[in-house]
N, CA, C and O atoms as a MOPAC input file, in Angstrom:
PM7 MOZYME 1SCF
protein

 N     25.04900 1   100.24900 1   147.13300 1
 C     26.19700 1    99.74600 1   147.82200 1
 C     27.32000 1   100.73500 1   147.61300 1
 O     27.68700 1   101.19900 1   146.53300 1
 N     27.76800 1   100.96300 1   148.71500 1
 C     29.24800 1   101.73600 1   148.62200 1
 C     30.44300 1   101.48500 1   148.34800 1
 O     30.87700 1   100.48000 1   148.91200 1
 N     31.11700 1   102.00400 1   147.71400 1
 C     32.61100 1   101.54900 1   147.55200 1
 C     33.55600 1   101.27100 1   148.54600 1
 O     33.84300 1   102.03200 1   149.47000 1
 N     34.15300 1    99.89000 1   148.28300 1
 C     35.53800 1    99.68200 1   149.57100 1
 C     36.19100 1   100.65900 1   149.83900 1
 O     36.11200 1   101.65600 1   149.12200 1
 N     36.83600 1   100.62900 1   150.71600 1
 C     37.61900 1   101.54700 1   151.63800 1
 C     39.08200 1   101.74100 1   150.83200 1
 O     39.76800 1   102.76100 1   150.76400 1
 N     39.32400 1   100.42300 1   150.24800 1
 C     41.32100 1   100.41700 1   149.29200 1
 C     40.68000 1   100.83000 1   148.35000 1
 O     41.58300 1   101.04100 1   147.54100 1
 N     39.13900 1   101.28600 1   147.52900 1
 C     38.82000 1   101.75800 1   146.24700 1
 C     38.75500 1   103.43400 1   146.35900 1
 O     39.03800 1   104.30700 1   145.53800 1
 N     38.27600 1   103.49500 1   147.68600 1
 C     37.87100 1   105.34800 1   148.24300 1
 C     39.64600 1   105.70500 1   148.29200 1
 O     39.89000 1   106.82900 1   147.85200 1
 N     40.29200 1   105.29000 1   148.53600 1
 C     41.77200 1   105.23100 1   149.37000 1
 C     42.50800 1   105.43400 1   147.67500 1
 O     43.22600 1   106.42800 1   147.56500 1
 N     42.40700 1   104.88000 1   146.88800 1
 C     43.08200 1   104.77700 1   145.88800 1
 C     42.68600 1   106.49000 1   144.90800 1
 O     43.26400 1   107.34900 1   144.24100 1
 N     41.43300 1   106.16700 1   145.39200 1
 C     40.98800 1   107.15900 1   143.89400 1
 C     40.82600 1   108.62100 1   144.83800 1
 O     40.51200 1   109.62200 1   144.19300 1
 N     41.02100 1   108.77100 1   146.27000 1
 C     41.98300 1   109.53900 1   146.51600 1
 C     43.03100 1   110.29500 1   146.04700 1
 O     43.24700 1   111.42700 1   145.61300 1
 N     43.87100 1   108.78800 1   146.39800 1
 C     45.47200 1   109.58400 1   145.78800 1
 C     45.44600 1   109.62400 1   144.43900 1
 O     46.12800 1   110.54700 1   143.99300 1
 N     44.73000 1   108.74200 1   143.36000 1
 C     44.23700 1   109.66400 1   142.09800 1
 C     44.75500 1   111.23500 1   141.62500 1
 O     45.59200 1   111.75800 1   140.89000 1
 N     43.58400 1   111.63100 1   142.63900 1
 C     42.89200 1   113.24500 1   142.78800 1
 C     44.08400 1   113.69000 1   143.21900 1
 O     44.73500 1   114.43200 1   142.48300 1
 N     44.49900 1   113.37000 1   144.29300 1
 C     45.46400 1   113.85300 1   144.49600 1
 C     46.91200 1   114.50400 1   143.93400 1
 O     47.44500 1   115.60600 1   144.06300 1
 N     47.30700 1   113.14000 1   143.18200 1
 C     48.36400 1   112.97300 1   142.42500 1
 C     48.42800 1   113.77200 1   140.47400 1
 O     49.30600 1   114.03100 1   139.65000 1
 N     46.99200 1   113.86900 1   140.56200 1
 C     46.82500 1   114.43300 1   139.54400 1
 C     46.46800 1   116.04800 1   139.80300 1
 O     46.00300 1   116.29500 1   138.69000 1
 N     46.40300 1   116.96500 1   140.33600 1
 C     46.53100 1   117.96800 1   141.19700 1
 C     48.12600 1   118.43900 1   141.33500 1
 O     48.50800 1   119.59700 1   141.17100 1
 N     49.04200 1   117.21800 1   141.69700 1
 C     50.20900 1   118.10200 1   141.73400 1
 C     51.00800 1   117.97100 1   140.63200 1
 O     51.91700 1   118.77100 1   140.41100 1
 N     50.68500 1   116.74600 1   139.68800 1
 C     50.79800 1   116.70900 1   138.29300 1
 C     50.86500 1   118.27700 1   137.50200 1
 O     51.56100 1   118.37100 1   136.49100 1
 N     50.27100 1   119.22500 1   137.90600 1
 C     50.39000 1   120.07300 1   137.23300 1
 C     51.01600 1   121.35500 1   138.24100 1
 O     51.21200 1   122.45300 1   137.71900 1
 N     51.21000 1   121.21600 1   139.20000 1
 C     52.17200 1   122.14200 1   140.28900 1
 C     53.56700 1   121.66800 1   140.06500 1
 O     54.48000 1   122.48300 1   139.93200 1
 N     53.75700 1   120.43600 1   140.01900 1
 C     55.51100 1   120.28600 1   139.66100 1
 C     55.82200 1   120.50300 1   137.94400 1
 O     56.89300 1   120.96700 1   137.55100 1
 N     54.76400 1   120.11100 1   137.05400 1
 C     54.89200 1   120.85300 1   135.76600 1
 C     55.25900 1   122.15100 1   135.41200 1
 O     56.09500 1   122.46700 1   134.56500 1
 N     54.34000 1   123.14200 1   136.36500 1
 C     54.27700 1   124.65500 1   136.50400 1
 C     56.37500 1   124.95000 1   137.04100 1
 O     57.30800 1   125.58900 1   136.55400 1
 N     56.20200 1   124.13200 1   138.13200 1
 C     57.51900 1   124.39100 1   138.30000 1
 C     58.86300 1   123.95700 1   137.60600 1
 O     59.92400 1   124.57600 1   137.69600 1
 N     58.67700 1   122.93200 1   136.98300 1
 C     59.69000 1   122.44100 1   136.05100 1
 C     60.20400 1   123.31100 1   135.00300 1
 O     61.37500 1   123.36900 1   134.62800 1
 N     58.99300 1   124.13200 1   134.47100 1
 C     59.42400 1   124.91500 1   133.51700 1
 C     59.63000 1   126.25900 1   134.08800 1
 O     60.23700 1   127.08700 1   133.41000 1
 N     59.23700 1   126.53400 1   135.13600 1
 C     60.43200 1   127.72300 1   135.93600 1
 C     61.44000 1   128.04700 1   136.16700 1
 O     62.05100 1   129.11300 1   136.08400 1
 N     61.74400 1   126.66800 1   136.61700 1
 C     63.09100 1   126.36600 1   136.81500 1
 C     63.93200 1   126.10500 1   135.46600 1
 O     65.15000 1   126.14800 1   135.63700 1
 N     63.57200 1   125.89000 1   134.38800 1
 C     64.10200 1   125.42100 1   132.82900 1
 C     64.59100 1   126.85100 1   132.47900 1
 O     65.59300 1   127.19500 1   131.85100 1
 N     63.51100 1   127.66500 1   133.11500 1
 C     64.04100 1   128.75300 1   132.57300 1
 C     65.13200 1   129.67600 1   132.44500 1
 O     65.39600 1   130.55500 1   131.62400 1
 N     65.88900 1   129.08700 1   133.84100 1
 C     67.46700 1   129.72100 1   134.44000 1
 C     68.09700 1   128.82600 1   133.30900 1
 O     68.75900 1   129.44800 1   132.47800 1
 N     68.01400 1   127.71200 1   133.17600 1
 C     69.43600 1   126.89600 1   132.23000 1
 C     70.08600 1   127.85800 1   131.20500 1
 O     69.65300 1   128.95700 1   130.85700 1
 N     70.99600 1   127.34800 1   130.87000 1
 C     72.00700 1   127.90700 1   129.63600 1
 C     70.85200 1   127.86500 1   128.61300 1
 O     69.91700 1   127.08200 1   128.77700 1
 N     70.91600 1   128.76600 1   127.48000 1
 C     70.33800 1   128.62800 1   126.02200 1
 C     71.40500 1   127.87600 1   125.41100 1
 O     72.59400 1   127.97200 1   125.71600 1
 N     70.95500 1   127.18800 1   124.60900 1
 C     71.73800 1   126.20300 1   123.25000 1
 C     72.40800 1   127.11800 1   122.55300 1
 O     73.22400 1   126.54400 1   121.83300 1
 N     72.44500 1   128.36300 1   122.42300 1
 C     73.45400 1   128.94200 1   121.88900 1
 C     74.31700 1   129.75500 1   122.52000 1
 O     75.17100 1   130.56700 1   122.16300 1
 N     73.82000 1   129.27200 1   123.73400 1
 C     75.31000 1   130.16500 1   124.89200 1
 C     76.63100 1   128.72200 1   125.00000 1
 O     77.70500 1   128.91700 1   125.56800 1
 N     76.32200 1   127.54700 1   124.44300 1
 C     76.95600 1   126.67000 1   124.81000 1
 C     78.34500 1   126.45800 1   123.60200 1
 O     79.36800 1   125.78600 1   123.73100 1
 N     78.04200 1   127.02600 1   122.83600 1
 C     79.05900 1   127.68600 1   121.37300 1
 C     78.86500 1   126.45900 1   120.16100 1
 O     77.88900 1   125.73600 1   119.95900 1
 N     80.05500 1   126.51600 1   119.51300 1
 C     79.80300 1   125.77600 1   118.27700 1
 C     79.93600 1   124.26900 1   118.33900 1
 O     79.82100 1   123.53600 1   117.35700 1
 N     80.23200 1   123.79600 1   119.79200 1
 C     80.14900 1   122.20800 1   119.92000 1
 C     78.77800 1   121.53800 1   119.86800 1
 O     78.63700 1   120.38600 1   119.45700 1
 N     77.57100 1   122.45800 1   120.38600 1
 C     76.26500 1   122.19900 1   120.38800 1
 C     75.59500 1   122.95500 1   119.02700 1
 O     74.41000 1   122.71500 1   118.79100 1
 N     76.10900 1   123.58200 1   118.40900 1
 C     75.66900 1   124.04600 1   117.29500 1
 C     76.15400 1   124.08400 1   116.02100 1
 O     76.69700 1   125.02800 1   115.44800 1
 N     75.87800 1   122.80600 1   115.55300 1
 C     76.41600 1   122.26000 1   114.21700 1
 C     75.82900 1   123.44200 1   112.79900 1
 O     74.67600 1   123.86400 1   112.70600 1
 N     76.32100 1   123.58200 1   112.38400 1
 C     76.01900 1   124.30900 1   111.01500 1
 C     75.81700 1   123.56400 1   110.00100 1
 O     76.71400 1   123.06300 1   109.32500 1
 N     74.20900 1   123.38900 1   109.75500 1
 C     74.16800 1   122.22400 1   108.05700 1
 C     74.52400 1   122.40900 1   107.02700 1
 O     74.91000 1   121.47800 1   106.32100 1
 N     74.50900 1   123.64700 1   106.62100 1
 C     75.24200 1   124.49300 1   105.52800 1
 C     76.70800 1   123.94700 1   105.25900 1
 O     77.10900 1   123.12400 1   104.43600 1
 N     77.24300 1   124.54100 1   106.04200 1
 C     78.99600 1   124.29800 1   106.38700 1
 C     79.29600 1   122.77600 1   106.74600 1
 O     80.43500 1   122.38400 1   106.49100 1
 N     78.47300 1   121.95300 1   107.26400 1
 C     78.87700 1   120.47200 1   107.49600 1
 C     78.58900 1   120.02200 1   106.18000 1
 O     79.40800 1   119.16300 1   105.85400 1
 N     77.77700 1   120.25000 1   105.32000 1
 C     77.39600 1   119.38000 1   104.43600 1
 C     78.02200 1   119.74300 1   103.39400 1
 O     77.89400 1   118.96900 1   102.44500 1
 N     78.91500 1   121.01300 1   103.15600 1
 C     79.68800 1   121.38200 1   102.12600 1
 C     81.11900 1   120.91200 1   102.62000 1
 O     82.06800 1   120.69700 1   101.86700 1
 N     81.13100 1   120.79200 1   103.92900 1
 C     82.68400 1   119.92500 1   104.09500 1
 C     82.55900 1   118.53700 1   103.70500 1
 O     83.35600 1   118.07100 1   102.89100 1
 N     81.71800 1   117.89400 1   104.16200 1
 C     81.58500 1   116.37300 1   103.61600 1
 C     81.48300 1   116.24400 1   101.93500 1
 O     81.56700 1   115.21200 1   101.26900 1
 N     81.32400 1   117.29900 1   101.58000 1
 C     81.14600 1   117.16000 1    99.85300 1
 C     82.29600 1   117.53000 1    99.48600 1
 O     82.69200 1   116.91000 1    98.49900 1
 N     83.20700 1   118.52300 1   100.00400 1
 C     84.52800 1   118.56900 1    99.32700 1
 C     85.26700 1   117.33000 1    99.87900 1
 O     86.06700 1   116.79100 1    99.11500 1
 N     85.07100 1   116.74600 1   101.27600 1
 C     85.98200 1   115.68900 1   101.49600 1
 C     85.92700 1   113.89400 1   100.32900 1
 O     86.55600 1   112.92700 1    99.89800 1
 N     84.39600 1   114.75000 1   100.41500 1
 C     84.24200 1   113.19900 1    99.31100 1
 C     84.48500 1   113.20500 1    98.05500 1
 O     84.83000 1   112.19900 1    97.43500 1
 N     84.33100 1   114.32900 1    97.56000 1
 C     85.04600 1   115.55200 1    96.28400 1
 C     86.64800 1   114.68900 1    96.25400 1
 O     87.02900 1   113.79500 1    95.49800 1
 N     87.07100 1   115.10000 1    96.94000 1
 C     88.97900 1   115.09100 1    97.18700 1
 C     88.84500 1   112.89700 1    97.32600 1
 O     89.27700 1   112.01900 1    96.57900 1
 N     88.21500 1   112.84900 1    98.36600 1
 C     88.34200 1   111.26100 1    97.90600 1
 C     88.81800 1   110.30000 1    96.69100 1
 O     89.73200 1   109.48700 1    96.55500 1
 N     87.52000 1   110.88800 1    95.68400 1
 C     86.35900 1   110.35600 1    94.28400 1
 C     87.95400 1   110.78900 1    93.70200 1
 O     88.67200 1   109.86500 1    93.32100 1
 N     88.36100 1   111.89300 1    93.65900 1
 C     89.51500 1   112.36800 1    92.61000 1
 C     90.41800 1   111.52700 1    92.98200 1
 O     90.97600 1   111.14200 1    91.95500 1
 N     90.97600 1   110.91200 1    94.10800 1
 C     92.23800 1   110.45500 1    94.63700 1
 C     91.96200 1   108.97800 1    93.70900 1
 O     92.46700 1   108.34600 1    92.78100 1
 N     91.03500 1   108.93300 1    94.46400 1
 C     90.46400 1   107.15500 1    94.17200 1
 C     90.51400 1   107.12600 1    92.47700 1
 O     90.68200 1   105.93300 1    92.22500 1
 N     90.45600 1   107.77800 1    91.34600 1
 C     90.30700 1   108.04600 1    89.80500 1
 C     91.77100 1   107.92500 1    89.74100 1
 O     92.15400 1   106.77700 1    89.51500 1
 N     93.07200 1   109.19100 1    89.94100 1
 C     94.19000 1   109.13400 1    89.76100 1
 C     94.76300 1   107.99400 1    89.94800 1
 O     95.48700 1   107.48500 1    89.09200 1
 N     94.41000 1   107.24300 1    91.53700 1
 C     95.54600 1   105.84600 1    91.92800 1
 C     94.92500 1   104.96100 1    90.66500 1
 O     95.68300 1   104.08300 1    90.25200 1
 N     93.68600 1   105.07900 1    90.02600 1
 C     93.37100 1   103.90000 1    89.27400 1
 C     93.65700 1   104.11100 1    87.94900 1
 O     93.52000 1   103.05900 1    87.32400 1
 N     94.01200 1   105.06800 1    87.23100 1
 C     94.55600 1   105.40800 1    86.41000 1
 C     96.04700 1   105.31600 1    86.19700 1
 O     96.64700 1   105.04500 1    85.15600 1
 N     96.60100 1   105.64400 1    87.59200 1
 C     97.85400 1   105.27000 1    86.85300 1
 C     98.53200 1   103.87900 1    87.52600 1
 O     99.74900 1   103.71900 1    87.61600 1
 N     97.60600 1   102.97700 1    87.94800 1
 C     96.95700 1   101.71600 1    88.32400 1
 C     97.31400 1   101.20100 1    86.61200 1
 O     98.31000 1   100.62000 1    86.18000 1
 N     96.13200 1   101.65300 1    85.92500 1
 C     95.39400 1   101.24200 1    84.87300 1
 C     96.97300 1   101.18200 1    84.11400 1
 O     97.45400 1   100.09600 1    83.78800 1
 N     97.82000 1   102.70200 1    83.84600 1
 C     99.04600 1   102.72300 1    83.17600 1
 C     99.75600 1   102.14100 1    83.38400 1
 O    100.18200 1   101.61600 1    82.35500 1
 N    100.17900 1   101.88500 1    84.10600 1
 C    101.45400 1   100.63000 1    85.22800 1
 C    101.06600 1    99.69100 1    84.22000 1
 O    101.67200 1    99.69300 1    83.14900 1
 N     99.97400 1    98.75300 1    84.46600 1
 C     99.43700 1    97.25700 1    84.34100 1
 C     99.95800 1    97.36700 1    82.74300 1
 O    100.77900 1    96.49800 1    82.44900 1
 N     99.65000 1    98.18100 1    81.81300 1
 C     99.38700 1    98.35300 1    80.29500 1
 C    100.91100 1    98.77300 1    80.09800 1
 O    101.40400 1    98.50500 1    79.00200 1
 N    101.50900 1    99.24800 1    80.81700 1
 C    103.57000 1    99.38500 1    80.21700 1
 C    103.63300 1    98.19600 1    80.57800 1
 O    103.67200 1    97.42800 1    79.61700 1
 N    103.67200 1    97.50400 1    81.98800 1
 C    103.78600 1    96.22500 1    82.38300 1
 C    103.90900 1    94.97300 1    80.57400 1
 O    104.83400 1    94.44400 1    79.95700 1
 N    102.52600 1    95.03600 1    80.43300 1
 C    101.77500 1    94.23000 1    79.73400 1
 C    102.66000 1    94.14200 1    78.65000 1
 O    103.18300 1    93.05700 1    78.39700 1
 N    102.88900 1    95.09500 1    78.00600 1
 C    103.70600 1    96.04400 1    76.77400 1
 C    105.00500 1    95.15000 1    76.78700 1
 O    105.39100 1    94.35000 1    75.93400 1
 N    105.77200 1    95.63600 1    78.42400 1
 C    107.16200 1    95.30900 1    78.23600 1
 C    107.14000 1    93.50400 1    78.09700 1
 O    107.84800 1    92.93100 1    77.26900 1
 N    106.41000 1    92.92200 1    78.84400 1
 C    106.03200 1    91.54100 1    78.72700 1
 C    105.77300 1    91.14000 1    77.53000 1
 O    106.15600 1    90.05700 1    77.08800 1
 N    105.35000 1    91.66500 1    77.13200 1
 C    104.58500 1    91.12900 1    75.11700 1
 C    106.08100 1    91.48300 1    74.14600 1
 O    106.31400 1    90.98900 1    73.04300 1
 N    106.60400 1    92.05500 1    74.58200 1
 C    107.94300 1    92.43200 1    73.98400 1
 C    109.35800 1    91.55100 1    74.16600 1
 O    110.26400 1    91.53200 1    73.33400 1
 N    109.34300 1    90.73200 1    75.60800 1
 C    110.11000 1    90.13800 1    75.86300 1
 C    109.84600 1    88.84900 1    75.84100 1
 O    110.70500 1    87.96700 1    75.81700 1
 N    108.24700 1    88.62600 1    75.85000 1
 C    107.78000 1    87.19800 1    75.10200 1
 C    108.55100 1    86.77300 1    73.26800 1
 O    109.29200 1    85.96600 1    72.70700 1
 N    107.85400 1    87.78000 1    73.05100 1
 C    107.82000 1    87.76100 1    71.20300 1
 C    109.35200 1    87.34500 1    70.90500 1
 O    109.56100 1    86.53400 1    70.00300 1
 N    110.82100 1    88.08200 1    71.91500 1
 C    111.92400 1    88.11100 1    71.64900 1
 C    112.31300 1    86.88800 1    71.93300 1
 O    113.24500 1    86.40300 1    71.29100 1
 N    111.62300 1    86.09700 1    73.02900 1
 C    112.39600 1    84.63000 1    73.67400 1
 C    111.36700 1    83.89500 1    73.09000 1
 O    111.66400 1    82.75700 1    73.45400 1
 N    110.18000 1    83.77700 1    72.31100 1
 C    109.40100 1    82.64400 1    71.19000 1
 C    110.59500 1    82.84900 1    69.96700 1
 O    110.95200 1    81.76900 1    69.49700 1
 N    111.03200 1    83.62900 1    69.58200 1
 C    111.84500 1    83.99400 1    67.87600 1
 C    112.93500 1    83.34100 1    68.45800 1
 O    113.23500 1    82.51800 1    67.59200 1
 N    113.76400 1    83.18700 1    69.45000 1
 C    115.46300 1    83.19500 1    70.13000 1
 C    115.06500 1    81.39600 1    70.20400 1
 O    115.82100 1    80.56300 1    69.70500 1
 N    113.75600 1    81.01900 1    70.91300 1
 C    113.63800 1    79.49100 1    71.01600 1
 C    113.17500 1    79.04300 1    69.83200 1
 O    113.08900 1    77.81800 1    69.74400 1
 N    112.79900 1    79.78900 1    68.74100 1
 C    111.99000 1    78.92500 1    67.47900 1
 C    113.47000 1    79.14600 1    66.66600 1
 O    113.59400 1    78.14700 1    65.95800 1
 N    114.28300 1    79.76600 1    66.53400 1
 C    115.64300 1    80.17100 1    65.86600 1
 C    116.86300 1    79.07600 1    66.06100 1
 O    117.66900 1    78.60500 1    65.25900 1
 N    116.58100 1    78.80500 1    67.94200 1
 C    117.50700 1    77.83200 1    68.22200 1
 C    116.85100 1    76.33300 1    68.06800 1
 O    117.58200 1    75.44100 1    67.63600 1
 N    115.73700 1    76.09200 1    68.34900 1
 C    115.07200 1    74.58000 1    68.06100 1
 C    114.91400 1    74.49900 1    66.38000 1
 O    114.26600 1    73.61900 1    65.81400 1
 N    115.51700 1    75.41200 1    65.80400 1
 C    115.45300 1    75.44600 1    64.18700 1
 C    116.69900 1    74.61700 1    63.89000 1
 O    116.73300 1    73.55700 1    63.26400 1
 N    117.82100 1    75.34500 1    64.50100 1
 C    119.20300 1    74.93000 1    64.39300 1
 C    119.13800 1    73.45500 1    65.00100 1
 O    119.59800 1    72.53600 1    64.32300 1
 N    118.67500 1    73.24100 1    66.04300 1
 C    118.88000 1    71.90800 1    66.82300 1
 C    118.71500 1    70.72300 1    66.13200 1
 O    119.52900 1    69.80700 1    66.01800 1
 N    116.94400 1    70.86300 1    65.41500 1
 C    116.69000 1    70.18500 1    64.67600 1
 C    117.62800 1    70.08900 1    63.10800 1
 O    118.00000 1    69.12000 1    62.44600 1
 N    117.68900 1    70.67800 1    63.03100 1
 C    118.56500 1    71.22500 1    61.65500 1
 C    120.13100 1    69.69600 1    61.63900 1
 O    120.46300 1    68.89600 1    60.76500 1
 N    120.58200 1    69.92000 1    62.84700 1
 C    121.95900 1    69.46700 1    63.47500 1
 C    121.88000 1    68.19500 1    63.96600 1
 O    122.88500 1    67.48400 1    63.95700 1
 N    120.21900 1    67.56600 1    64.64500 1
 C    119.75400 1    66.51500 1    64.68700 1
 C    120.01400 1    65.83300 1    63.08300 1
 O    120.87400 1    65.05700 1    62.66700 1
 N    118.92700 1    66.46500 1    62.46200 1
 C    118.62100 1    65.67700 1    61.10000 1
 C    119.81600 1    64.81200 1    60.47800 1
 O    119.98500 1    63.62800 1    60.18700 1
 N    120.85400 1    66.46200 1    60.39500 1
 C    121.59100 1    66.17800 1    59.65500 1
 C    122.98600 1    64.33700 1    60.54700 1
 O    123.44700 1    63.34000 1    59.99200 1
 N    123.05900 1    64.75600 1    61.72100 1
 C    123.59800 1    63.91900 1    62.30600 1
 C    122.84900 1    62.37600 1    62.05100 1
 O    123.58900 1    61.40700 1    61.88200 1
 N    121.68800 1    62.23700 1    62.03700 1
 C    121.08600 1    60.90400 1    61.94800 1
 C    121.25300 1    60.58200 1    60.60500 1
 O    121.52900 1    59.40600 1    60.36700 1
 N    121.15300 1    61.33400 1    59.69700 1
 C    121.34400 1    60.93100 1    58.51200 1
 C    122.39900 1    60.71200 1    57.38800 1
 O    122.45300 1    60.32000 1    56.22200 1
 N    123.57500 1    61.39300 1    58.82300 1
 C    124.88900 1    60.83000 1    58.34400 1
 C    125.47900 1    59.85900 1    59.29500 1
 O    126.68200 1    59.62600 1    59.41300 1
 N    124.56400 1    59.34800 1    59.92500 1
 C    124.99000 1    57.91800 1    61.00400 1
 C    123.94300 1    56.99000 1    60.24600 1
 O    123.89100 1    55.81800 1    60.61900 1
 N    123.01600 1    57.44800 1    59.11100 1
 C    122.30400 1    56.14300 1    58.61500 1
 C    123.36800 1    55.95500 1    57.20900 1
 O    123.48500 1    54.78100 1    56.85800 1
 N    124.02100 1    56.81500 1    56.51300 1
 C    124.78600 1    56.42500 1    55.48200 1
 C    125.92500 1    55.77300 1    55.52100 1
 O    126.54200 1    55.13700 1    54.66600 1
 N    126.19500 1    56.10400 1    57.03400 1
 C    127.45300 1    55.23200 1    57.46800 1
 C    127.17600 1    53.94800 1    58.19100 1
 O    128.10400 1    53.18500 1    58.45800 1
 N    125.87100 1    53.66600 1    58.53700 1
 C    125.54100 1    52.30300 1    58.58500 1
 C    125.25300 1    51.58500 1    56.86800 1
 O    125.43900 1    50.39300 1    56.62400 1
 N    124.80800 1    52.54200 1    55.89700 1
 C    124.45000 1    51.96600 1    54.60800 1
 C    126.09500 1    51.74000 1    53.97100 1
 O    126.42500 1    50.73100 1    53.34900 1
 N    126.73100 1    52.53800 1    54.17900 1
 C    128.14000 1    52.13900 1    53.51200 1
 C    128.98800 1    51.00900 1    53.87300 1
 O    129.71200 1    50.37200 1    53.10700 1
 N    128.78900 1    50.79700 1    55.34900 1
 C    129.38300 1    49.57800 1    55.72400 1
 C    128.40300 1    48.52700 1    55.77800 1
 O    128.59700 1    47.58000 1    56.54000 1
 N    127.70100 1    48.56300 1    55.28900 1
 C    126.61600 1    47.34000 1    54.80400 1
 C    126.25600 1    46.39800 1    55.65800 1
 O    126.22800 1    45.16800 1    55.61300 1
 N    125.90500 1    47.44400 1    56.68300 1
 C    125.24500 1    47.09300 1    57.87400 1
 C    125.16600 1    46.26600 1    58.97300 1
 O    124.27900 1    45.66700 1    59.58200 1
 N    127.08900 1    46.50300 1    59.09000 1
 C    128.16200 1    46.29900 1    59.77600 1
 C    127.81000 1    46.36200 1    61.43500 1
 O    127.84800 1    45.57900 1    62.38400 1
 N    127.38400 1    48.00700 1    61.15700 1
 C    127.26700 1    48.68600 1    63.01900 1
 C    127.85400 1    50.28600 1    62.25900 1
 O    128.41300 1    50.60000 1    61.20800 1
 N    127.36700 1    50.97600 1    63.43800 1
 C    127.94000 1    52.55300 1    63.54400 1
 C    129.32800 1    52.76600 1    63.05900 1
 O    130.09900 1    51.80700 1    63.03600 1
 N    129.70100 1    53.91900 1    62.67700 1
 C    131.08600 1    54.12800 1    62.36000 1
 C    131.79000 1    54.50700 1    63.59300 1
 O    130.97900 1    55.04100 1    64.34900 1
 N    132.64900 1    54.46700 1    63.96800 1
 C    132.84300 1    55.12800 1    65.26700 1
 C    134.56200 1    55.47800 1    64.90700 1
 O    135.36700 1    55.47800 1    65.83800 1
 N    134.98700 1    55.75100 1    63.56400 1
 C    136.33400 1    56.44000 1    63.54200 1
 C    136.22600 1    57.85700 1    64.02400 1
 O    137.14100 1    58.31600 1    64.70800 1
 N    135.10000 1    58.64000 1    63.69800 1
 C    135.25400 1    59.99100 1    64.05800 1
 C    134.84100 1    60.01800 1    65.80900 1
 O    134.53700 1    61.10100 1    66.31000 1
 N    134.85500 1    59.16800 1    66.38000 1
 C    134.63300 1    59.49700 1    68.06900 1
 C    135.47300 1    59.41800 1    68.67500 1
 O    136.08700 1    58.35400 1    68.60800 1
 N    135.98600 1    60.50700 1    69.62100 1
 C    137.04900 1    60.66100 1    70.57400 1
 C    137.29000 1    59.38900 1    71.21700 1
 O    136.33700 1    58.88700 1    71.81300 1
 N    138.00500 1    58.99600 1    71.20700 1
 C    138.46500 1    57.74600 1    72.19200 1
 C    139.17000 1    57.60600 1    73.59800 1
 O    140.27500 1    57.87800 1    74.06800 1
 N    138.12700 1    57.11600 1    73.98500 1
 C    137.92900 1    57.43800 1    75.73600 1
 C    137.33100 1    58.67400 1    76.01300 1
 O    136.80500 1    58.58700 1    77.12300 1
 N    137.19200 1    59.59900 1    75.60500 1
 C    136.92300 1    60.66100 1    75.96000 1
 C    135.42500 1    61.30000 1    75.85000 1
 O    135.19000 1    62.49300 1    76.04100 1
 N    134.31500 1    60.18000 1    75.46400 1
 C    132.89000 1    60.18600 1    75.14100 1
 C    132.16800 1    60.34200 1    76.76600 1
 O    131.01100 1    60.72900 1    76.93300 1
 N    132.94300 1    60.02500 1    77.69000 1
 C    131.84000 1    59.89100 1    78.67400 1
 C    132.44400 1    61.28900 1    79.80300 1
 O    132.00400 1    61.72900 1    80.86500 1
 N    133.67000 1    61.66900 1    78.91800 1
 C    134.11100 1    63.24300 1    80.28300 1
 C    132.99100 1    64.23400 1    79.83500 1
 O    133.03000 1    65.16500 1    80.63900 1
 N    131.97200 1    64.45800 1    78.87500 1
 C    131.36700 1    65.49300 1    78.87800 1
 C    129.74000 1    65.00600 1    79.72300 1
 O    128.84400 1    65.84100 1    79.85000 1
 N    129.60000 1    63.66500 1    80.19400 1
 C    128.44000 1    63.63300 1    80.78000 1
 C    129.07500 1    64.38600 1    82.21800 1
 O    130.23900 1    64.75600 1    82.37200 1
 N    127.62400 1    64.52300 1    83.49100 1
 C    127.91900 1    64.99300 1    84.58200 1
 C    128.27600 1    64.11500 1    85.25800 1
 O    128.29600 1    62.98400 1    84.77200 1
 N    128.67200 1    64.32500 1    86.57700 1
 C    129.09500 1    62.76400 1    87.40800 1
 C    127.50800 1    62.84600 1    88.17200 1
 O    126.74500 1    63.81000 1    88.10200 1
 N    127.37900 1    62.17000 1    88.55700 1
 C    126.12500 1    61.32000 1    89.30200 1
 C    126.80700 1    61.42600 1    90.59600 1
 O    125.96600 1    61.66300 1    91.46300 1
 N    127.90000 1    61.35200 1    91.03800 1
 C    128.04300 1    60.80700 1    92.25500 1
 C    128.07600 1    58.77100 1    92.68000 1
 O    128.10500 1    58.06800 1    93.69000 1
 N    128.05400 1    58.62700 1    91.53300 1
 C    128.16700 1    57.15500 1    91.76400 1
 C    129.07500 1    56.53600 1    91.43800 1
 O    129.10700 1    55.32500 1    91.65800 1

């Protein structure tokens, strides 16, 4: 039995097509041959690995150093910072333990000469000769009321 007519027809153009497969090949690279060379096109098409890869190493070079200095004197800042803080702590704990020394001191002594003067008047009430008269309530603030 013979082959269909769309099978003879096909494997034809096959033969065919594979035939000029290698006539437009032949010519492709004929024609390739007029183009510019890659090094007529200058240094935009012709990177240098040498020279690129020693610029990226000094740029990252110069980075690495920048990035060390800001953190160093990063690092110094924070540590005077710290310093002057620990210095002006220590001065206002001594200034508040100096004055809550006195306070208490001025407390004590006040309660315990408002309990002898309740024990002397034999437990009468408060003494109240040494208090300004009228004049106990001008040192509060006003309220507004």
């Amino acid at each position: 039995m013979s082959l269909p007519l769309t099978r003879r027809i096909a494997q034809a153009a096959l033969l065919v097509a594979a035939g000029a497969a290698s006539a437009v090949g032949a010519a492709g690279a004929a024609n390739a041959d007029a183009l510019k060379a890659p090094d007529a096109l200058g240094a935009v098409s012709m990177a240098d690995g040498a020279q690129l890869g020693n610029k990226v190493d000094a740029v990252s070079h110069q980075a690495g150093a920048m990035t060390m200095d800001t953190g160093h004197k990063a690092v110094d800042a924070t540590g005077q910072a710290l310093h002057a803080t620990g210095k002006a702590t220590k001065s206002a704990v001594q200034t508040t333990q100096h004055t809550t020394g006195q306070l208490a001191g001025q407390a004590g002594h006040t309660v315990g000469g408002a309990a002898q003067g309740v024990a002397k008047s034999g437990g009468k009430g408060l003494p109240t000769d040494s208090l300004p008269a009228g004049n106990v309530t001008k040192a509060l603030p006003n309220l507004g009321g």
